[in-house]
C-alpha positions as CSV (number, residue, x, y, z in Angstrom):
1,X,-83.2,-177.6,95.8
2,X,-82.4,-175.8,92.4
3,X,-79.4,-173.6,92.5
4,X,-80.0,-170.0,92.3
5,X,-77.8,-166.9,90.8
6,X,-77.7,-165.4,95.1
7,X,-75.7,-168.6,95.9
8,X,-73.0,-168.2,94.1
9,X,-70.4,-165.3,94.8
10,X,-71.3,-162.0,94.3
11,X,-68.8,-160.4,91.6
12,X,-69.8,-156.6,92.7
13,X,-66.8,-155.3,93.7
14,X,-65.2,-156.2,90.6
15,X,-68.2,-154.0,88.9
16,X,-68.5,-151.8,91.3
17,X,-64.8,-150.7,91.8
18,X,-62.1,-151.2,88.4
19,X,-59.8,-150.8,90.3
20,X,-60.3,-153.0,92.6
21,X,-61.2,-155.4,89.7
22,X,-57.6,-154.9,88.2
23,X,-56.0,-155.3,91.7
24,X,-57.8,-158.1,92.2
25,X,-57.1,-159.7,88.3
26,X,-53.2,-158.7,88.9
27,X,-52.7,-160.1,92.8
28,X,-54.5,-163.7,91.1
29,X,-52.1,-163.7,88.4
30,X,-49.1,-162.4,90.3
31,X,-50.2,-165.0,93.1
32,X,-50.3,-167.8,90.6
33,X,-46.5,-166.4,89.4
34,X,-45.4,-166.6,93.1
35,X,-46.4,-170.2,93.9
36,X,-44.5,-171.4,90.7
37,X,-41.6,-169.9,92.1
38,X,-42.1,-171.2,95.5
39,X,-42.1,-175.1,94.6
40,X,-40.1,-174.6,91.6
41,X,-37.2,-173.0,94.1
42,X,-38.2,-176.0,96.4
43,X,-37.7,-178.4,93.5
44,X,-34.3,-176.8,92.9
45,X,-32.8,-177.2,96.0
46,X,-33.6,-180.6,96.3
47,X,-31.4,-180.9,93.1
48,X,-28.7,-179.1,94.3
49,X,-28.5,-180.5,97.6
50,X,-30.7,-184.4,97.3
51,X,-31.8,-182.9,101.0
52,X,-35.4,-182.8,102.5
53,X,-33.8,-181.2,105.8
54,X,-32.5,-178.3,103.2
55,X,-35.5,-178.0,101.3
56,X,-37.6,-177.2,104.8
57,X,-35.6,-174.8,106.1
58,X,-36.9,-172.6,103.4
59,X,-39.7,-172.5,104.7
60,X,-38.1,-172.3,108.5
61,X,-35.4,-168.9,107.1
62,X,-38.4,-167.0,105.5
63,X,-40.8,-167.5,108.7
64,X,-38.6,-164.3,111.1
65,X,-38.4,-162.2,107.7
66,X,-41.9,-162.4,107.0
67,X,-43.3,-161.9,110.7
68,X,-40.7,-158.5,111.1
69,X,-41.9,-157.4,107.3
70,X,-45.2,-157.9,107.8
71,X,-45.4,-156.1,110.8
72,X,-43.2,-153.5,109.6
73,X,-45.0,-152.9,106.3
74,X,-48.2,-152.6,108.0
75,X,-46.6,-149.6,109.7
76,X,-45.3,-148.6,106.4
77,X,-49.1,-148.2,104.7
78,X,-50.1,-146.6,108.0
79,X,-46.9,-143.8,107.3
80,X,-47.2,-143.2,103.1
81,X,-49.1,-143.8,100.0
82,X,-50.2,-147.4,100.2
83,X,-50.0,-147.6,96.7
84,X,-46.6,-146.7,96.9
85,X,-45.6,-149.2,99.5
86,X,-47.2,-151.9,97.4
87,X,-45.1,-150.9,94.3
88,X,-41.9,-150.7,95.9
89,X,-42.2,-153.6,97.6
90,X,-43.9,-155.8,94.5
91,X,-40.6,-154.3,92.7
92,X,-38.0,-156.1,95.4
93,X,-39.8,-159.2,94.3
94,X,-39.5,-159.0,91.0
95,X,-36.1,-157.6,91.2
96,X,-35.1,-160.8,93.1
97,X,-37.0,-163.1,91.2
98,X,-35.4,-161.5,88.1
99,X,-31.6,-162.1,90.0
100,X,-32.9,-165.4,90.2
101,X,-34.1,-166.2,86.5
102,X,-30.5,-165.0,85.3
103,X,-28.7,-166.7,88.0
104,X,-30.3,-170.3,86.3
105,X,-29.9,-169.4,82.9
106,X,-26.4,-169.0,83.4
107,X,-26.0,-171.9,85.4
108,X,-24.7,-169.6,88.7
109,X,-27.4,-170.7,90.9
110,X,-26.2,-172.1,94.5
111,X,-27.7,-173.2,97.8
112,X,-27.1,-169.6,99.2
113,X,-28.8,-167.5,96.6
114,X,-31.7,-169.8,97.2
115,X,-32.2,-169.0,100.4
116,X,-31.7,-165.5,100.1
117,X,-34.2,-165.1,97.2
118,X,-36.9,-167.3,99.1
119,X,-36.1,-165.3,102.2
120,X,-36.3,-161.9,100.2
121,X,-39.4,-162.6,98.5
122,X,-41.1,-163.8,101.7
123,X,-40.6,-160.3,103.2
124,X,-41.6,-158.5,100.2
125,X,-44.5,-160.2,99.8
126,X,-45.3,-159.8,103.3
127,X,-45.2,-155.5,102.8
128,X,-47.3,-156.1,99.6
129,X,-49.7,-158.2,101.4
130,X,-50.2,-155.9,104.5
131,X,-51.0,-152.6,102.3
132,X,-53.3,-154.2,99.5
133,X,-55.4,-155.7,102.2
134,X,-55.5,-152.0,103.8
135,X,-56.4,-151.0,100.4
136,X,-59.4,-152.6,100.1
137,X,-61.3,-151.0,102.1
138,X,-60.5,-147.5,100.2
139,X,-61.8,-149.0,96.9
140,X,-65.4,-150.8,97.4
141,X,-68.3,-149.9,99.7
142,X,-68.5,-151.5,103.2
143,X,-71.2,-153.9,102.8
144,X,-69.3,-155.4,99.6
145,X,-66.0,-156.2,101.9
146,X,-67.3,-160.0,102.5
147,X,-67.8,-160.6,98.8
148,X,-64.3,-158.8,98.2
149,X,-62.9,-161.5,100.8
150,X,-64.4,-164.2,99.7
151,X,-62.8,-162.9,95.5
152,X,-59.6,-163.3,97.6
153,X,-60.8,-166.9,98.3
154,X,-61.2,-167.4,94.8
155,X,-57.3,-165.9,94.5
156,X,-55.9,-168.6,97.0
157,X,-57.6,-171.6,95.4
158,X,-55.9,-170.9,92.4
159,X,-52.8,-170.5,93.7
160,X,-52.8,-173.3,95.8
161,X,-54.4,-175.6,93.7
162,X,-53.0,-174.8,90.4
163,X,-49.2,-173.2,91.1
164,X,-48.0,-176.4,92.6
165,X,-49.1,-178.4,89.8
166,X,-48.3,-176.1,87.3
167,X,-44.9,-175.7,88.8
168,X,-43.9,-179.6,88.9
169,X,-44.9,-179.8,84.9
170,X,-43.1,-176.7,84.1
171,X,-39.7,-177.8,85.9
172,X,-40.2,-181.4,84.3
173,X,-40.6,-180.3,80.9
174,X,-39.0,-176.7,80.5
175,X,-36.4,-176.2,83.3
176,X,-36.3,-173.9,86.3
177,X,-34.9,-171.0,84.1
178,X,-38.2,-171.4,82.2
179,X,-40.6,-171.5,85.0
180,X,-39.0,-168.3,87.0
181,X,-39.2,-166.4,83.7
182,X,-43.0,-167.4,83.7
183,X,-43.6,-165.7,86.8
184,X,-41.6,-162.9,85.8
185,X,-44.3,-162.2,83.1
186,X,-47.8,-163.4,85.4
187,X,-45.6,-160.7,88.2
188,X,-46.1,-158.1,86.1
189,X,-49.8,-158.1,85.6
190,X,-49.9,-156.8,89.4
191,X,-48.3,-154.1,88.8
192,X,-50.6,-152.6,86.0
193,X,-53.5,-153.1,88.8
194,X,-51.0,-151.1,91.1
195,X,-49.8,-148.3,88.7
196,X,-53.6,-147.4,88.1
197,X,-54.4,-146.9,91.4
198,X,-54.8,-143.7,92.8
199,X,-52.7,-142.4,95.6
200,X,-54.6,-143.5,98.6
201,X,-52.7,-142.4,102.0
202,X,-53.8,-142.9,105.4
203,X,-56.5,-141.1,107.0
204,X,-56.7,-139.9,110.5
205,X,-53.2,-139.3,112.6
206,X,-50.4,-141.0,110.9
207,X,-47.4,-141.9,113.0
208,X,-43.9,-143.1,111.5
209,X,-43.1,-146.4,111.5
210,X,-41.4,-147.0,114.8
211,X,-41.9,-148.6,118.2
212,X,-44.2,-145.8,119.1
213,X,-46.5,-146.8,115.6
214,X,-46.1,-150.5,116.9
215,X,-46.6,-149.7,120.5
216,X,-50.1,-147.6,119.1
217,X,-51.1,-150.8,117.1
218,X,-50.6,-153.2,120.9
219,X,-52.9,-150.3,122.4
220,X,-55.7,-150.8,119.7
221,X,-55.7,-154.6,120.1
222,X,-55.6,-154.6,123.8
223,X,-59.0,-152.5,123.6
224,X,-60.5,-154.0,120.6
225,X,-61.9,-157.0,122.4
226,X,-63.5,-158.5,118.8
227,X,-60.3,-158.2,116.9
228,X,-58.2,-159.9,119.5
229,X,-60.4,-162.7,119.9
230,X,-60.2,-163.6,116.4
231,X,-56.8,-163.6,116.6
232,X,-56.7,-166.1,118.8
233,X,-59.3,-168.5,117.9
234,X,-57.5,-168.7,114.7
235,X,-54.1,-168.8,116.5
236,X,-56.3,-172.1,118.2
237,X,-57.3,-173.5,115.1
238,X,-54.5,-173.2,113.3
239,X,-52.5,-174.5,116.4
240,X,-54.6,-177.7,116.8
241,X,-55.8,-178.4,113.1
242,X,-53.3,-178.0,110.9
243,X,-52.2,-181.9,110.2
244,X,-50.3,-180.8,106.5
245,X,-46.9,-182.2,108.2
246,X,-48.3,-185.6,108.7
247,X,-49.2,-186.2,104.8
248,X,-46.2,-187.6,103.6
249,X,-46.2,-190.2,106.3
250,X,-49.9,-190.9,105.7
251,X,-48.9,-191.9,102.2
252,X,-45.9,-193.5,102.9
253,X,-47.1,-195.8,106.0
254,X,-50.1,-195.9,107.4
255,X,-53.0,-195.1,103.7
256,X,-50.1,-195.8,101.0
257,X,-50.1,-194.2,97.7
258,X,-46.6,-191.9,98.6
259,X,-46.3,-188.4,97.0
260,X,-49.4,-189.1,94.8
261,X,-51.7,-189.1,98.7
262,X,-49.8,-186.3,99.9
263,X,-50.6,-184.0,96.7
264,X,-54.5,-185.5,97.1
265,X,-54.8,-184.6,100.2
266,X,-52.7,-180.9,100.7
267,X,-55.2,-180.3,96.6
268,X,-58.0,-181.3,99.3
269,X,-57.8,-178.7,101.8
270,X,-57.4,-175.7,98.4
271,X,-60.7,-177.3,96.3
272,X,-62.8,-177.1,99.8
273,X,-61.8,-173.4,100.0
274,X,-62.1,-172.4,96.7
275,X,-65.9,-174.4,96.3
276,X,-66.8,-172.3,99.4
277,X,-66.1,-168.9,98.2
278,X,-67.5,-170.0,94.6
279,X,-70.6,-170.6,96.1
280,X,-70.7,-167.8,98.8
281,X,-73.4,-165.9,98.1
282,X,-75.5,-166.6,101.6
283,X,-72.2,-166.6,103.3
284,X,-71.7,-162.9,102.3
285,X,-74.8,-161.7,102.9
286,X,-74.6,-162.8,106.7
287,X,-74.3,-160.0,109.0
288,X,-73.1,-161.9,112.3
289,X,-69.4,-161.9,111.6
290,X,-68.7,-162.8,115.1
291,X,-71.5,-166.0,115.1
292,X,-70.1,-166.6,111.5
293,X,-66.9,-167.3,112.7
294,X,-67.5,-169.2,115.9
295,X,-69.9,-171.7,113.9
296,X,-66.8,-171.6,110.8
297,X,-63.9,-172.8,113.1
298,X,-66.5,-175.4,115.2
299,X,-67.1,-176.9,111.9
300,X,-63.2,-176.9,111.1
301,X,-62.9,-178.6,114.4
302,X,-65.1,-181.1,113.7
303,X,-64.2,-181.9,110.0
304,X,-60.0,-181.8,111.3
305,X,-61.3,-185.0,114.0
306,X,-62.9,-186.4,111.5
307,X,-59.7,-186.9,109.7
308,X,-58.1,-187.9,112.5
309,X,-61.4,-190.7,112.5
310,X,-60.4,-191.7,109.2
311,X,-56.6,-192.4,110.0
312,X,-57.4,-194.4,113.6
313,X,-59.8,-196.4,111.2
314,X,-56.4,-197.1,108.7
315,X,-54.7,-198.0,111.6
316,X,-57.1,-200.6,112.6
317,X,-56.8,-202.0,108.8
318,X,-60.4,-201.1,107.6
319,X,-60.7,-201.3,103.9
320,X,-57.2,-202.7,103.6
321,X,-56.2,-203.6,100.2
322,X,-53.3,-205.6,102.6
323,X,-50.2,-204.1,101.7
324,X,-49.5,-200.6,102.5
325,X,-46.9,-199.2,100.3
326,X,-46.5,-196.2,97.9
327,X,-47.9,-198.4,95.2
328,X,-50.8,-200.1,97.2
329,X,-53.1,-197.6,98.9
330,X,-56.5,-197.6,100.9
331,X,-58.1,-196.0,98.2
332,X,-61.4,-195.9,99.9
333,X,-59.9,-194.1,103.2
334,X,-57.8,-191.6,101.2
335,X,-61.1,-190.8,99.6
336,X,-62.8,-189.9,102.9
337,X,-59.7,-188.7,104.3
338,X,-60.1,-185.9,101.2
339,X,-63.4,-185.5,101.8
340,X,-63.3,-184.4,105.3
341,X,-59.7,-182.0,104.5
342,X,-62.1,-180.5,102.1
343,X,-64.7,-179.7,104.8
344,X,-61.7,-178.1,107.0
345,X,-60.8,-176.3,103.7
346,X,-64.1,-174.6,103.0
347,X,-64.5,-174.0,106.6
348,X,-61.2,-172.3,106.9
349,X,-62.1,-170.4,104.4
350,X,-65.6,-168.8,105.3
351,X,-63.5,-168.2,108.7
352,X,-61.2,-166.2,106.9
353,X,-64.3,-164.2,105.1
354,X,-65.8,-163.1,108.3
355,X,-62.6,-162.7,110.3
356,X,-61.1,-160.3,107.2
357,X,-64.1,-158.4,106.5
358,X,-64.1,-157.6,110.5
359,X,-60.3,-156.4,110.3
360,X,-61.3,-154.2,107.2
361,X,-64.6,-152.8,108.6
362,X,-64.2,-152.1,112.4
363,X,-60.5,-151.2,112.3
364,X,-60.4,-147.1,111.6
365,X,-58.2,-146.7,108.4
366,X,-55.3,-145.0,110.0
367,X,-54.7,-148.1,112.3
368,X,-55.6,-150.9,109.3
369,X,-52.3,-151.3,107.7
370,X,-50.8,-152.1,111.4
371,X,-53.6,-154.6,111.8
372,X,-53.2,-156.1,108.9
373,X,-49.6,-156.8,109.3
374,X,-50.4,-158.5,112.2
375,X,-53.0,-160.6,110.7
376,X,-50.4,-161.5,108.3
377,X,-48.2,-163.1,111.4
378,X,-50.9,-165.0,112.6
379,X,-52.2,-166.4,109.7
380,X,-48.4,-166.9,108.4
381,X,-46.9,-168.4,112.5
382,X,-50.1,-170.5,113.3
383,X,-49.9,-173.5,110.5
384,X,-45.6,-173.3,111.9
385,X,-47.3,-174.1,115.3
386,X,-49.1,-176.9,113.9
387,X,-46.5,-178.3,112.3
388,X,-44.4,-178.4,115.5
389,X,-47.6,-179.4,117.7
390,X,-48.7,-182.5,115.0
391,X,-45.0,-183.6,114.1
392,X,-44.0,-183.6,118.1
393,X,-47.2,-185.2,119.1
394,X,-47.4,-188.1,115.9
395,X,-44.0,-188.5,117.1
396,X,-44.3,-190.1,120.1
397,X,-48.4,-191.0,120.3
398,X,-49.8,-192.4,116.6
399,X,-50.3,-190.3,113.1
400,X,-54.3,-190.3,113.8
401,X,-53.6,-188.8,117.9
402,X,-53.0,-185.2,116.8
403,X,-56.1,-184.5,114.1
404,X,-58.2,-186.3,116.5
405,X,-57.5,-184.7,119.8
406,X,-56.8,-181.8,118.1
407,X,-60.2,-181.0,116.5
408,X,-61.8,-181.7,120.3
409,X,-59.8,-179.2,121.2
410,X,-60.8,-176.9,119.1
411,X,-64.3,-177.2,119.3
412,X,-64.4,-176.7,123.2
413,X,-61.7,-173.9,123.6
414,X,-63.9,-172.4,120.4
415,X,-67.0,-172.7,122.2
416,X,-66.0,-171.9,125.4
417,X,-63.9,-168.5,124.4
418,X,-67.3,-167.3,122.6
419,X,-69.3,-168.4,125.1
420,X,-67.4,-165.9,127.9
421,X,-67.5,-163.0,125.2
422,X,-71.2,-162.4,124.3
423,X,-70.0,-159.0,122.8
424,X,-67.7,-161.4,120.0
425,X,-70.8,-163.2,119.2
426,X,-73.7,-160.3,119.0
427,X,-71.2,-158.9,116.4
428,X,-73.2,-157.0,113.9
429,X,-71.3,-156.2,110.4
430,X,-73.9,-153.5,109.7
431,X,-72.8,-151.7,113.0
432,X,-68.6,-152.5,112.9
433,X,-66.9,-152.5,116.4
434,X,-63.7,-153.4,117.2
């Protein structure tokens, strides 16, 4: 079958809406910026400290800040100017990152101004996160907002594919001072998208941020039957499929090929997502959101025990080269093994579509930002719970147990969650309800 123009994604809302178009140009490049940052501060502490334990509790500080920030700045954009509470906090970021550029050139850096930075810009980023996504929905018509999501896709398979990468060259042949002043400069290009937006403040009653603005936001979600069960099927999904923890042991013991497996296979999982928004045109134009994402998280159930199918086959020897080590690999394996983490990633992906497009379209604007924000915590706190669920469970079962059983799991907890909420799957994105 010839490819046609409708299959690929549809570039409308950068058309459409300029502004959009520049927020979405400037949160790419900005994005790009922050992952350099990310793995180059990663890199760095390593250096400073020759400790992997050190180097994952960045990850571990910044997970409490970013929750608490991304909940609280989703009560922020439901208080003031969204515009305003994206520059403000897009300026803490760059601030920090700045403190951090200066503290490297002058050779000042330490372990604690690490942490703080990493834990700084997590929060920040969380705030800016939270009221761009509730301005979206200001800026383009309705029936554009899957096309938008799937741009934001586009935005993530960059950044994850690219910004690591780029990162580890830049460190190796420029320095860390070199490579935080980069993303000083790509930082900057977000906030000419955000300086030429209009002011854009909630509509509807707008409470202060507070426990009564969060206690309004637990009200919404306990009645908005939809939203809530996409919370949690992704909160499932993410739960039981996220096998990113296991990679470096896959490389190192059971398909070989070390560091150079673990950066195939995590490259994997970002080339799956960004392929499926690049060729998203049918999956845009689908109007059951609520069928959409069922059938999207099945298949990531499915491709995630396929994986696990791929390691069990490993650990029965198949396609052996005989030696397992980081310079002998199963070559053949780690091929399929990429194959089906790119299935989960495009999967993943066209989950996200759907779920974020229902968030933007059947949430009424002077609740979004608080939604959002809590989006943010579960697509931020689920891969941390499947870490903790794959690393316990590999621990004391086999490094193919947790994708396997996992993606069962998925699949009939998916199916089965649906399947008692007809309303969920009669969703109609031409007739929004939360």
């Amino acid at each position: 079958m010839r490819l046609r123009r409708d299959h690929l994604i549809d570039l409308r809302p950068l058309t459409t809406s300029p502004a959009f178009a520049r927020m979405w140009v400037g949160s790419t490049l900005a994005g790009l910026g922050g992952q350099l940052t990310i793995v180059a501060i990663m890199l760095h502490m390593y250096d400073l400290t020759a400790s992997t334990f050190a180097v994952a509790m960045i990850a571990v500080a910044g997970l409490i800040p970013m929750i608490i920030a991304g909940l609280y700045g989703g009560m922020l954009a439901d208080a003031f100017d969204r515009r305003r509470v994206a520059i403000i906090a897009a300026s803490v970021t760059f601030v920090s990152t700045a403190v951090l550029m200066v503290l490297t050139w002058s050779g000042s850096e330490t372990v604690a101004w690490l942490y703080a930075i990493a834990v700084i810009n997590s929060a920040a980023n969380s705030v800016v996160m939270a009221a761009r996504q509730a301005i979206v929905p200001r800026l383009i018509p309705r029936e554009l907002l899957p096309a938008a999501s799937a741009l934001g896709g586009i935005t993530m398979g960059i950044m994850v594919s690219v910004g690591p990468a780029a990162a580890g060259l830049l460190v190796a042949f420029t320095g860390y001072g070199w490579t935080y002043t980069i993303d000083l400069v790509l930082m900057s290009a977000l906030f000419l998208g955000l300086w030429s937006l209009p002011s854009i403040r909630p509509e509807g009653t707008v409470v202060r941020p507070g426990l009564k603005s969060l206690a309004d936001g637990w009200r919404f979600i306990r009645r908005a039957k939809n939203i809530r069960l996409q919370f949690i099927l992704d909160i499932i999904a993410m739960t039981f499929g996220q096998p990113t923890a296991l990679f470096p042991a896959i490389g190192a013991v059971l398909l070989g090929g070390g560091a150079i497996t673990t950066g195939l296979l995590t490259a994997a999982i970002a080339v799956g997502a960004f392929l499926s928004s690049l060729f998203s045109g049918p999956i845009a134009r689908y109007p059951m959101h609520g069928r959409g994402i069922e059938r999207a998280i099945i298949a990531y159930g499915i491709t995630i025990a396929l994986f696990g199918a791929v390691l069990l086959a490993g650990w029965f020897g198949a396609l052996s080269p005989g030696r397992i080590g980081e310079d002998s690999a199963n070559v053949a394996l780690i091929a399929l093994a990429a194959l089906a983490l790119a299935g989960s990633g495009a999967a993943d992906n066209i989950s996200s579509i759907y779920r974020n497009t229902m968030v933007q379209a059947a949430v009424p604007d002077a609740i979004r930002g608080r939604l959002q924000g809590l989006f943010i915590v579960v697509v931020a706190g689920g891969p941390r719970l499947g870490a903790l669920y794959a690393g316990t469970l590999a621990t004391v079962t086999a490094l193919w147990f947790p994708p396997l059983l996992g993606g069962f799991v998925i699949v009939a907890l998916v199916a089965l969650l649906v399947r008692l909420a007809p309303a969920f799957r009669a969703y109609d994105a031409t007739h929004p309800s939360p």
